[in-house]
VOBATOR-433664 format. One record per residue: residue in one letter; x, y, z of N, C-alpha, C in turn. Coordinates in steps of 0.001 Angstrom, whole numbers, plus 500000, padded with zeros to 6 digits. Example, Ala and Ser with C-alpha at 12.3 -4.5 7.8 and 13.67 -1.06 7.14 Angstrom:
BEGIN
A513190494310507800512300495500507800513200496700507800;S512850497750507080513670498940507140512900500030507870;
***
This chain:
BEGIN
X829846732468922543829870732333923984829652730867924355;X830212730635925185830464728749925840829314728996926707;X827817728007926933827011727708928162827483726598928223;X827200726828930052827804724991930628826421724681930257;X826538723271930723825398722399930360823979723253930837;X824132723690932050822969724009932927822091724890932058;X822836725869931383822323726711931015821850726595929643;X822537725685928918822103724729927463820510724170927855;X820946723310928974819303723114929328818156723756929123;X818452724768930634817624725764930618816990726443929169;X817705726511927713817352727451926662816602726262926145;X816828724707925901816032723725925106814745723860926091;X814787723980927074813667723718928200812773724349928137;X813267725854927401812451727150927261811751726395925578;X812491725520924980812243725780923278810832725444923693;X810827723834924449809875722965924640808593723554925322;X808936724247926596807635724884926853806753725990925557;X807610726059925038807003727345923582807851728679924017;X808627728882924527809295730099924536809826730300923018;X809787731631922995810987731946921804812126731839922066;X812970731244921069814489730641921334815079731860920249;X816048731937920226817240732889919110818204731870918783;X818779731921917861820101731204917413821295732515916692;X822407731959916971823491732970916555824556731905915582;X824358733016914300825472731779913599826711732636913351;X828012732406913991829130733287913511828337734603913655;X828680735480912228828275736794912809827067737045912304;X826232736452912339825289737170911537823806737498911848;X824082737595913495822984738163914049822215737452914362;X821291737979915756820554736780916495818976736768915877;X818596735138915563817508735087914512816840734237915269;X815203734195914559814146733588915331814618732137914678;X814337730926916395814631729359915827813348729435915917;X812940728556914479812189728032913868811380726831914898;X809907727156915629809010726571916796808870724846916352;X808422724991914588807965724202914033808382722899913207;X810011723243913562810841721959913102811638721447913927;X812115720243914341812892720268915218814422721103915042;X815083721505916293816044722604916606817333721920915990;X817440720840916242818946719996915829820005720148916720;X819926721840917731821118722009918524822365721845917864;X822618722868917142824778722554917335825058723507917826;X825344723211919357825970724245919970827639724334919570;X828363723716918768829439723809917948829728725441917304;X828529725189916863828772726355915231827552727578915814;X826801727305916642825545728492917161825863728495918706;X825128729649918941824928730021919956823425730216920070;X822364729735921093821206729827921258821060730478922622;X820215731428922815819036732167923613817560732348923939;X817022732406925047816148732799925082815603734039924782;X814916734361923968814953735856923585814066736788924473;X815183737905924683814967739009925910813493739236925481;X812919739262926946811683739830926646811972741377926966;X811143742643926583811132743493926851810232744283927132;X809559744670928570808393744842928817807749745859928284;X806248746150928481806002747622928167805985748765928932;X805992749707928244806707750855928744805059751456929617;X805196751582931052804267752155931355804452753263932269;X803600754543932316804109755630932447803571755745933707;X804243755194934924803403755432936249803659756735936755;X803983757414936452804163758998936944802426759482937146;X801702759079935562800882759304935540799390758515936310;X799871757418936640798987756432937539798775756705939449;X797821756454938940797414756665940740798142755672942041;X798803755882942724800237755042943126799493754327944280;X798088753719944450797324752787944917797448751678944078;X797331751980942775797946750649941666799523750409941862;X799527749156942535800854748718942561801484747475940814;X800655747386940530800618746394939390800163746553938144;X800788746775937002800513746383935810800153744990935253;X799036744742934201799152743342933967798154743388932491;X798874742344931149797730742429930091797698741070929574;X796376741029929280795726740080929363795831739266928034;X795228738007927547796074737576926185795213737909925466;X793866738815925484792962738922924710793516741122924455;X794017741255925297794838742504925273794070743873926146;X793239743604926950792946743884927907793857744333928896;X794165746009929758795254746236930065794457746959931378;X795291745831932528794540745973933967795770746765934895;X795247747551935741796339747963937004795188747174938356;X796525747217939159796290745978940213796622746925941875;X796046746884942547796883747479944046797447745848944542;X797344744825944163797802743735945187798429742856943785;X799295741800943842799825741170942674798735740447942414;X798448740658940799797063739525940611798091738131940408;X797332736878940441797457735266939812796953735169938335;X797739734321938076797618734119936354796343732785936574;X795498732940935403794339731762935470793909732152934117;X793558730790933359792898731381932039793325732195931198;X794514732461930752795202733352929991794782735211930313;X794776734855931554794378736727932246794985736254933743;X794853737707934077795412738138935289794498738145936403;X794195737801937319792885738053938357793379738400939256;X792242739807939768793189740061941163792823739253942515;X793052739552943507792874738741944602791479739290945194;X791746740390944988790340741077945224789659742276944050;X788775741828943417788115742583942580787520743403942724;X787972744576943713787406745894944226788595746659943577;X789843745514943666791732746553943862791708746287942296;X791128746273941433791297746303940060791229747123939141;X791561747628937874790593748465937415791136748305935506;X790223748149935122790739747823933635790406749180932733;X792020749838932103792610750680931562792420750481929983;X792044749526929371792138749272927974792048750688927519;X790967750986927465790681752711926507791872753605926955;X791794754339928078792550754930928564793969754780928210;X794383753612928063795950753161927843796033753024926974;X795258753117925821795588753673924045795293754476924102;X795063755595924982794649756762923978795031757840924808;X794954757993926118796047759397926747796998758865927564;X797169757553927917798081756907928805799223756666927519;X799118755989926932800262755783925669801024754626926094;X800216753573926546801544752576927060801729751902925614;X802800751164925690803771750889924440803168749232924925;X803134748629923778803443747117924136804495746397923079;X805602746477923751807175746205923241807085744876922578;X806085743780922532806318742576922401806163741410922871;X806376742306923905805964740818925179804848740012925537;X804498738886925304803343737857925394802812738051927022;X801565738011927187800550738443928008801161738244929424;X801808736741929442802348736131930754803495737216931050;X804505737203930066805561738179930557805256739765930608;X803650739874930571803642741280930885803154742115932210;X803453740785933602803115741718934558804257742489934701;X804246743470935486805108744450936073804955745103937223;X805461745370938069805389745861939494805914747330939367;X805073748329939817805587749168939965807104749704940665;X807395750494939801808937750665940640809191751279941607;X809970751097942822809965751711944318810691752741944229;
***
């Protein structure tokens, strides 16, 4: 696949902040680029991505629908939110610490949320309307 420049950017831009990058060589499937050496870029012969994050799976059927917000923390701490929390300190804070309520136990053990992968920042989620 051809990116115009903009979007070439955008994926080195991601390398540099620490995102995970992918590279594609011909066919042989999209692989982790290496954080720790420099990238070299040949957009010639590869194709590079940011690699999809994919959130976790949370089962709001079962949540009390006053929690508008999912959010986990980088220590893995797993909070629901009624208002969008702010990121500070590698956690989530809510705006008001009454609308909070931290799920850790509960969400391993009869809640069953999945955590697909996704690093702490990419794991808020808004409930779906």
């Amino acid at each position: 696949m051809t990116k115009t420049t903009e979007e070439k950017i955008a994926v080195m831009q991601a390398y540099l902040e620490g995102k995970e990058v992918e590279f594609h060589f011909r066919n042989d499937g999209w692989q982790a680029l290496n954080p720790s050496r420099d990238a070299g870029w040949n957009w010639v012969d590869n194709d590079y991505r940011i690699k999809p994050v994919i959130p976790d799976d949370i089962p709001w059927a079962y949540i009390d629908t006053k929690f508008k917000w999912y959010g986990r923390d980088a220590d893995g701490s797993i909070w629901l939110y009624a208002n969008k929390p702010n990121e500070r300190e590698n956690r989530w804070y809510p705006v008001n610490p009454t609308e909070a309520v931290n799920i850790t136990v509960s969400a391993k053990t009869w809640l069953a949320i999945k955590n697909n992968g996704a690093s702490w920042k990419d794991s808020l989620q808004e409930r779906p309307k």
